[in-house]
C-alpha positions in Angstrom: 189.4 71.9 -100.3 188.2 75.1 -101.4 186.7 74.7 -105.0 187.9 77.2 -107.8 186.1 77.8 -111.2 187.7 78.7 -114.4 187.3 79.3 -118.6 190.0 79.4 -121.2 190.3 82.8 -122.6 193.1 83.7 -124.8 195.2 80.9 -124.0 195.4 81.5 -120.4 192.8 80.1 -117.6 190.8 82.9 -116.0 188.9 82.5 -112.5 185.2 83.0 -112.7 184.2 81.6 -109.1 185.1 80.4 -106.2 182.9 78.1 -103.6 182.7 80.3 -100.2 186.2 81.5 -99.5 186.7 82.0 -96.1 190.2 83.1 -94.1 193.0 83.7 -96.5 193.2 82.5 -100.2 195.9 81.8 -102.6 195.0 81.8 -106.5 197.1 79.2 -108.3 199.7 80.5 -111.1 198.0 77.4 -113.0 194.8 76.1 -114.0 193.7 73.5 -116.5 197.2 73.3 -117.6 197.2 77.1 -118.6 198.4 80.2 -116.9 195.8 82.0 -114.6 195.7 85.9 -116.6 192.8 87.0 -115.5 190.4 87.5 -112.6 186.9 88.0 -114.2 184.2 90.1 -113.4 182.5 89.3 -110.0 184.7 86.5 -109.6 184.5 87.1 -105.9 181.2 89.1 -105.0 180.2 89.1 -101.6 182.8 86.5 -100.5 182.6 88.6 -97.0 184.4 85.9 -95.1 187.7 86.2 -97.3 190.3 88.1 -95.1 193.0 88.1 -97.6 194.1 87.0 -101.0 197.6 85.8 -102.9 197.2 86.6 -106.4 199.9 85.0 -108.5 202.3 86.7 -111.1 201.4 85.3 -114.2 197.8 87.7 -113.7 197.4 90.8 -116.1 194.0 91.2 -115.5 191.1 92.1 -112.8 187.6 92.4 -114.0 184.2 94.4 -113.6 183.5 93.9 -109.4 185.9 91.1 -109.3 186.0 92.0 -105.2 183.0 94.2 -104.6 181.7 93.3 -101.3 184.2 91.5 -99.6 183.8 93.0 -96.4 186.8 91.3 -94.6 189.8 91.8 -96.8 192.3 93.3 -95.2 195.2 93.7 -97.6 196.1 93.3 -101.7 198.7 93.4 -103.8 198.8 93.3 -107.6 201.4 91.8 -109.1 202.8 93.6 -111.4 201.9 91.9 -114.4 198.2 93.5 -114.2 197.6 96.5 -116.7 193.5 96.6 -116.2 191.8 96.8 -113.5 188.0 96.7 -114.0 185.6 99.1 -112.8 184.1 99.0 -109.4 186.9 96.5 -108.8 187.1 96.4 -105.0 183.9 98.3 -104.3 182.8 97.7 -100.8 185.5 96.2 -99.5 184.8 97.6 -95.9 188.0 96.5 -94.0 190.9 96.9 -96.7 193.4 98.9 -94.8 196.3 98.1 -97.3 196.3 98.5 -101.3 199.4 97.9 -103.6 198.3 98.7 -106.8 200.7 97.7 -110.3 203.1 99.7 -111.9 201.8 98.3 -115.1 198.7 100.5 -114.1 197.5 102.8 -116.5 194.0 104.0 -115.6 192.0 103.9 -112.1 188.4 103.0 -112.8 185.4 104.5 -111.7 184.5 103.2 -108.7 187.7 101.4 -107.9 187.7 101.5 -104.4 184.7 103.1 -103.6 183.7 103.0 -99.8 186.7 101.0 -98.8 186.5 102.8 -95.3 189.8 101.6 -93.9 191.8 102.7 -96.6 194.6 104.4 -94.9 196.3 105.9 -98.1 197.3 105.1 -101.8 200.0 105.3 -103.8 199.0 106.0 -107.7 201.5 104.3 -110.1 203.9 106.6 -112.3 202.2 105.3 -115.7 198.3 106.1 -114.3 196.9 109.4 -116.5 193.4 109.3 -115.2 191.5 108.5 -112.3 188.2 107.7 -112.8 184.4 108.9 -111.3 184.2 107.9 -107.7 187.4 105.8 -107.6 187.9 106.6 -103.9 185.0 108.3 -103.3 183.9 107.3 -99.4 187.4 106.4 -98.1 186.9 108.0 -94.6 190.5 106.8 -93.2 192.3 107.8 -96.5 195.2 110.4 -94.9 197.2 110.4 -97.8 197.6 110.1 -101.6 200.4 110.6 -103.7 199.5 111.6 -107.3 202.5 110.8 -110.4 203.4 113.5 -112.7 201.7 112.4 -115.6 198.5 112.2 -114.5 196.1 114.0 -117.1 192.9 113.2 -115.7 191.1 113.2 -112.0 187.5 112.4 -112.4 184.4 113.4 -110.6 184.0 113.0 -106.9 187.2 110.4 -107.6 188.2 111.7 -103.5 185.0 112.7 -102.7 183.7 111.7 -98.9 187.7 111.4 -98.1 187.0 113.1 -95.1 190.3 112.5 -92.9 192.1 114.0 -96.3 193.3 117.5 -95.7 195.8 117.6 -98.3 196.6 116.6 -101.9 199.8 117.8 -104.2 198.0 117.5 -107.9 200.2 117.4 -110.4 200.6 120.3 -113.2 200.3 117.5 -115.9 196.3 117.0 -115.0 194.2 118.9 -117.5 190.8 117.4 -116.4 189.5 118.0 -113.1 185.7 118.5 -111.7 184.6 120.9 -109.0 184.1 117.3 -106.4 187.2 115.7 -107.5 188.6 116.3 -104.2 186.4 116.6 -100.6 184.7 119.4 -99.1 187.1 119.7 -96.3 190.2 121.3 -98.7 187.4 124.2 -100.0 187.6 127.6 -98.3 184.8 129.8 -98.6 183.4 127.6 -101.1 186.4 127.9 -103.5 189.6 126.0 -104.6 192.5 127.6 -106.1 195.9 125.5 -106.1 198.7 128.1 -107.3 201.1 125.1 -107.6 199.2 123.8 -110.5 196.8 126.7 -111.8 194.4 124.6 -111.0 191.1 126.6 -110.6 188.5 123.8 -109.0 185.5 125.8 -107.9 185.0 129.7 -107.4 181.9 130.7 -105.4 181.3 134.2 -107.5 178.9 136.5 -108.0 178.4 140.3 -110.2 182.0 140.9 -111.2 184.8 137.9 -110.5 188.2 137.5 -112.1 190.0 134.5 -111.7 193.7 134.0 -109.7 196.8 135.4 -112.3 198.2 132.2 -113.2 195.1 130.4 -114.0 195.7 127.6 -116.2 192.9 125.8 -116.2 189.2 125.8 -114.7 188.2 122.9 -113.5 184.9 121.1 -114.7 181.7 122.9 -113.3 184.3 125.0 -111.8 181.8 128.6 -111.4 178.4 126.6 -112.6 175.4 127.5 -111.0 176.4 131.0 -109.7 173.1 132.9 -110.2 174.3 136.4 -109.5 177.6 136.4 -111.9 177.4 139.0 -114.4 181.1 139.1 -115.6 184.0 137.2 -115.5 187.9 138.3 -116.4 190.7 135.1 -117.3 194.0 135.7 -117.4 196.1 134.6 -120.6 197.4 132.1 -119.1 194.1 130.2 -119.0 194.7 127.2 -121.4 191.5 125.0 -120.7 187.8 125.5 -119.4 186.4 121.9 -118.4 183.3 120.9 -118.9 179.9 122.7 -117.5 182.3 125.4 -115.8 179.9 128.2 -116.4 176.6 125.8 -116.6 173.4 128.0 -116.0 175.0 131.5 -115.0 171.9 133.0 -115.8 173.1 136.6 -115.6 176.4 136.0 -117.1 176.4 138.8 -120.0 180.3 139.1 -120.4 183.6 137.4 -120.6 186.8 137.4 -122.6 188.5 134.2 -123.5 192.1 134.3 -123.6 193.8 134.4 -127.0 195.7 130.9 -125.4 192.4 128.9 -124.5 192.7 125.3 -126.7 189.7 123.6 -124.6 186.4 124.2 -124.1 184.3 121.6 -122.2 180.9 120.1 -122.9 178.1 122.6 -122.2 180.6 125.3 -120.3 177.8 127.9 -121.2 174.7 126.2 -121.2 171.7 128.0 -120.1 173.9 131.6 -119.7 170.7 133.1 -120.9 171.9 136.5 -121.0 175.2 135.9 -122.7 174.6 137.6 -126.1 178.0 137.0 -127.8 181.2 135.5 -127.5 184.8 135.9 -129.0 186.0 132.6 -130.0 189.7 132.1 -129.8 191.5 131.3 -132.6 193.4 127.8 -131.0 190.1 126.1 -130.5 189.7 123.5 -133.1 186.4 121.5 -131.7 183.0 123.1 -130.3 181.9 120.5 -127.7 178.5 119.3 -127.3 176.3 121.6 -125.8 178.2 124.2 -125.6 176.3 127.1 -125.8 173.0 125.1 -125.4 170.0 127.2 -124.0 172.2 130.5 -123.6 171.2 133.7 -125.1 174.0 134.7 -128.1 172.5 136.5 -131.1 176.1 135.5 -133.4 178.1 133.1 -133.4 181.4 133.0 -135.5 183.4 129.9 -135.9 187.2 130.0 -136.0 189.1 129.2 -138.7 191.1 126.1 -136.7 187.2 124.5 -135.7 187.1 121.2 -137.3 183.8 119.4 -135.7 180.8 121.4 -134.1 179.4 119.2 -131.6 176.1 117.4 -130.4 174.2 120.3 -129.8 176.3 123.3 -129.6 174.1 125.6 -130.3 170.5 123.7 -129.1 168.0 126.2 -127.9 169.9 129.3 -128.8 166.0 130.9 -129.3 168.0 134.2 -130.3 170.6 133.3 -132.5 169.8 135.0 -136.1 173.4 134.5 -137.8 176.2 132.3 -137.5 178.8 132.1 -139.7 180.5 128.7 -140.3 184.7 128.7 -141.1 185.8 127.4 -144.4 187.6 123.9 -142.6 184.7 122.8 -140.9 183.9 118.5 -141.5 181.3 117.5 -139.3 178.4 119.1 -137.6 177.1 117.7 -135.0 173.4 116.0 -134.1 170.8 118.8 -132.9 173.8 121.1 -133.5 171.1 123.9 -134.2 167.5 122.4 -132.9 165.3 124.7 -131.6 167.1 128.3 -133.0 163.8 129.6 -133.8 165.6 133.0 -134.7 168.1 131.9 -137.0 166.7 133.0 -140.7 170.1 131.6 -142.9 173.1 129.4 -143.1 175.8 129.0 -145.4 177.4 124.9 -145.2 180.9 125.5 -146.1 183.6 123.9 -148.7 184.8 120.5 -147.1 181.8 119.5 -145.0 181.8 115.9 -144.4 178.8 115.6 -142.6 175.6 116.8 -141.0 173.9 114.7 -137.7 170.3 114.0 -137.4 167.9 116.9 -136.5 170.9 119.5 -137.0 167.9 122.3 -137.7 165.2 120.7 -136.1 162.4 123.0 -135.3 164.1 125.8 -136.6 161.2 127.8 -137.8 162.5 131.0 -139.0 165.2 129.0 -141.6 164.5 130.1 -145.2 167.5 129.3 -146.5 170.5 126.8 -146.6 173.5 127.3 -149.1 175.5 124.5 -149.6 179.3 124.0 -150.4 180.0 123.7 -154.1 181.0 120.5 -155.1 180.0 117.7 -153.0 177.0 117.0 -150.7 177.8 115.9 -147.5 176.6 112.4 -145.6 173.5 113.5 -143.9 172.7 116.1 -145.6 169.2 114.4 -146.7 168.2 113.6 -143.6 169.0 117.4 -141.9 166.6 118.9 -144.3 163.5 116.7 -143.9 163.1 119.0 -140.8 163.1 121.7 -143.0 160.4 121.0 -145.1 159.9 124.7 -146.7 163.7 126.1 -146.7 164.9 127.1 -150.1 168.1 125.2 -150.7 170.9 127.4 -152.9 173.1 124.8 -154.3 175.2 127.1 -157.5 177.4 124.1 -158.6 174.8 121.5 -158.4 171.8 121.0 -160.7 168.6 119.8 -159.4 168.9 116.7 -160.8 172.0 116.2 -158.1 169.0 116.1 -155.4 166.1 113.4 -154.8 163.2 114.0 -156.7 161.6 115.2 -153.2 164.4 118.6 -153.0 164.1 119.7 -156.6 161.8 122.1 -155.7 163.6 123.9 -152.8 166.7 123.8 -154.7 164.9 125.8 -157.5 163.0 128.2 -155.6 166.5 128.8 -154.1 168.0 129.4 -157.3 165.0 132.4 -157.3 166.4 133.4 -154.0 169.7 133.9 -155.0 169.2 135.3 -158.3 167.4 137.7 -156.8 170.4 138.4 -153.9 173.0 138.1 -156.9 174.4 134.9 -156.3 176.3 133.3 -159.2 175.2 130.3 -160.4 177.2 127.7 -162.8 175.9 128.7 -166.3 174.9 124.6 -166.6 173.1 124.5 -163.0 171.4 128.2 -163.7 170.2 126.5 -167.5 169.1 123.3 -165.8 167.2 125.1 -162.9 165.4 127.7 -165.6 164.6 124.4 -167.3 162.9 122.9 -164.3 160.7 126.1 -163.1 159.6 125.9 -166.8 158.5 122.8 -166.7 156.6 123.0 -163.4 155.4 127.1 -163.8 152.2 126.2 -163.6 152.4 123.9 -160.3 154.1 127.0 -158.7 151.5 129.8 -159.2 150.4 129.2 -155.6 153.9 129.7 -154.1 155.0 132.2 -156.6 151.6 134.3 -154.7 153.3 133.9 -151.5 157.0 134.4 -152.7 158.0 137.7 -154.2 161.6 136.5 -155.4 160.2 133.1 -157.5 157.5 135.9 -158.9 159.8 137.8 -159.9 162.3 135.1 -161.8 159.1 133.6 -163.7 158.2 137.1 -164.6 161.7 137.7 -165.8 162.2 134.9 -167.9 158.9 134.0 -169.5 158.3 131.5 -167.9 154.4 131.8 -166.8 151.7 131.4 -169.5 148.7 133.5 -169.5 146.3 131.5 -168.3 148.9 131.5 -165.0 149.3 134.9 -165.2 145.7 135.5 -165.1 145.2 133.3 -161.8 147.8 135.4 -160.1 145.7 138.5 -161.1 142.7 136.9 -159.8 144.9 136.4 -156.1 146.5 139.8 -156.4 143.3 141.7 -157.4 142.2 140.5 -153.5 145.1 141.4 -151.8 144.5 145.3 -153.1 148.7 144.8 -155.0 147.3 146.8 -157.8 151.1 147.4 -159.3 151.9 143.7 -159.0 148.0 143.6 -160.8 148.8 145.5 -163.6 152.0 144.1 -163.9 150.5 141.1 -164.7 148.1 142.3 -166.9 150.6 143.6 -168.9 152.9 140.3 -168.9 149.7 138.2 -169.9 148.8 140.4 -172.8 152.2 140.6 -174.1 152.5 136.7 -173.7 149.3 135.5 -175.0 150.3 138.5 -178.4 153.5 136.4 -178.9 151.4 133.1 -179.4 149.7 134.9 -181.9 146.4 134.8 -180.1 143.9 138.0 -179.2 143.5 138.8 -175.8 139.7 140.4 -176.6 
């Protein structure tokens, strides 16, 4: 008698083995005394004498590889109790000709039925809104699919390797799509446009390339990787740009995004090294990580609807000198700026909830960071130890605000902005004078270096003459000879107002 295993989970039995099924099995609706829910992961792996299977109605569950490698099953049905079906779930299964899937169904796994070869077609259930990586990737026999309205998502090489497949209907509901979603066979000339949806899957492109009126949405990597495109023109009625669709178009220096565009994918420009600037449009409200990692812009301006910049979004923008933040802005994203080695300011706006690590690693050329006037946001400590010689302009906070580590930059960016006109808070301006007064003398070396803290210490008395006279000394070698007898001058008068003689 063949031999099942089986734990209690959740009040129901679920079957974790079974001793070397062979010819046709029936699961029980009971085990232990409770109902069987649940298939669990690799529950049947490599049972490749098993030729079919009775699954009984009280199951809502198959796990992770519950049937990879069972090379003789012919035929399943789920009943249609099961809502999850775990990834890689009938991987393998060589001979399965015949697959009733659940209308409880909600999601197709990656790797679902990857390389069932006998798989003759598919019907997706109505409630299914994505279709994972790979999920029927290497179905050779697979002649037909039908595809519910509904269905939001189709994921990478999910029909990939379907080689008998010549066509597929996909549904105008699906948003997400990749350049090998679907096989080789349905590309012409190494593109994919389906007018019935607006689907754009891949373009083969080069110098000047418009895409199809009607456009609605380019798929992911949909035009990635063509070398030789220098412009591209969307229609308005291009809603969504999926994710790497424009991935290293090295000599892309143009394009207009439509005024109608609410998506852009994860690193759609990265590495367009010549791609200088961009218009953003106004509907986007997220920057997706890497999104213009590695390309060339020199500006960036965010829109007003932008709530998150993501992971990396600007990374390796070597070019990038100014970027203006908008006001509703919460949460910047890890490495959002790493490795802009051009960019020289940035100003964090009201609002900001929070910085990621390394947001300005390596960013050399960074003097100075303004922060939003009231509070500090989570992270923000962490984001600047990577700046360690920025001046921080802070006009509603006092120094005392910072750790004891900061109160330094956050003065010598008081200088800065003094200098540039900024207004201060008449406490925060009294309580940064107070510091530099304190610490004048610890500051003659960077005050050599730094015309604008010179120039605040000069201003307000704040050097004595014995500090003055060092600077002279420093000066006198750099041939400054009005910043020399500037000095002279201010150490006279000071040391005359201590009542002392100068000779």
């Amino acid at each position: 008698m063949l031999q099942f295993h089986w734990r209690v989970e959740n009040g129901g039995a679920v079957l974790i083995g079974c001793d070397d099924p062979a010819g046709h099995v029936a699961v029980p609706e009971e085990a232990m005394g409770l109902p069987v829910i649940a298939v669990g992961d690799r529950a049947f792996l490599g049972a490749d004498r098993m030729t079919g299977i009775d699954l009984p109605p009280t199951l809502t569950r198959i796990g992770q590889n519950a049937f990879l490698g069972c090379a003789a099953l012919r035929s399943v049905a789920l009943p249609d109790g099961v809502t999850a079906l775990g990834t890689g779930a009938f991987e393998g299964c060589a001979s399965l000709e015949d697959a009733l899937l659940s209308p409880a169904l909600t999601e197709i796994p990656p790797r679902a039925f990857y390389l069932c070869r006998s798989l003759q077609a598919i019907r997706v259930p109505d409630h299914v809104t994505a279709i994972g990586q790979s999920a029927f990737s290497g179905c050779a026999a697979l002649t037909g699919v039908s595809l519910p309205e509904g269905l939001h998502t189709v994921g990478p090489e999910a029909f990939a390797g379907c080689a008998a497949l010549r066509s597929v209907r996909i549904p105008r509901s699906v948003t997400r799509i990749d350049a090998t979603s679907l096989p080789v066979q349905l590309h012409t000339r190494g593109g994919l446009y389906l007018p019935g949806s607006g689907l754009l899957i891949r373009a083969a492109a080069s110098l000047r390339w418009a895409a199809p009126e009607g456009t609605r949405i380019l798929a992911d990597g949909a035009l990635a990787g063509n070398h030789d495109l220098t412009e591209v023109a969307l229609p308005d009625t291009v809603t969504a740009i999926g994710d790497r669709a424009f991935a290293d178009c090295r000599c892309l220096h143009h394009i207009g995004l439509p005024e109608r565009l609410e998506r852009l994918g994860r690193e759609a420009f990265r590495d367009c090294r010549r791609l200088t600037g961009v218009v953003l449009p106004r509907r986007l409200n997220v920057l997706s990580d890497g999104l213009f990692e590695g390309s060339g812009l020199m500006s960036a301006t965010l829109p007003e609807g932008v709530a998150r910049l993501g992971d990396r979004a600007f990374a390796g923008c070597a070019d990038l000198r100014q970027v203006t933040l908008n006001p509703g802005l919460e949460r910047i994203g890890a490495s959002a700026f790493a490795r802009c080695t051009s960019l020289k300011a940035i100003a964090l706006p009201q609002g900001l909830l929070s910085i990621g690590p390394h947001a300005f690693l390596d960013c050399r050329a960074l003097e100075t960071v303004t922060l939003p006037a009231e509070a500090l946001p989570e992270g923000l400590a962490d984001a600047l130890t990577d700046l360690r010689r920025v001046h921080v302009v802070a006009p509603a906070l006092p120094p005392e605000a910072f750790p004891p580590l900061w109160r330094k930059r956050v003065c010598l960016g008081f200088a800065h902005a003094a200098q540039a006109g900024v207004p201060y808070r008449p406490e925060v301006r009294e309580a940064c004078l107070s510091w530099l007064a304190a610490h004048a003398a610890a500051l003659t070396g960077e005050a050599a270096n730094d015309p604008a803290l010179l120039r605040l210490l000069l201003d307000h008395r704040l050097l004595s003459p014995a500090d003055a006279r060092r600077l002279v000394d420093r000066f006198s070698r750099q041939d400054e000879t009005e910043t020399v007898l500037e000095l002279l001058h201010y150490a006279r008068t000071a040391q005359e107002d201590e009542g002392e003689a100068l000779w």
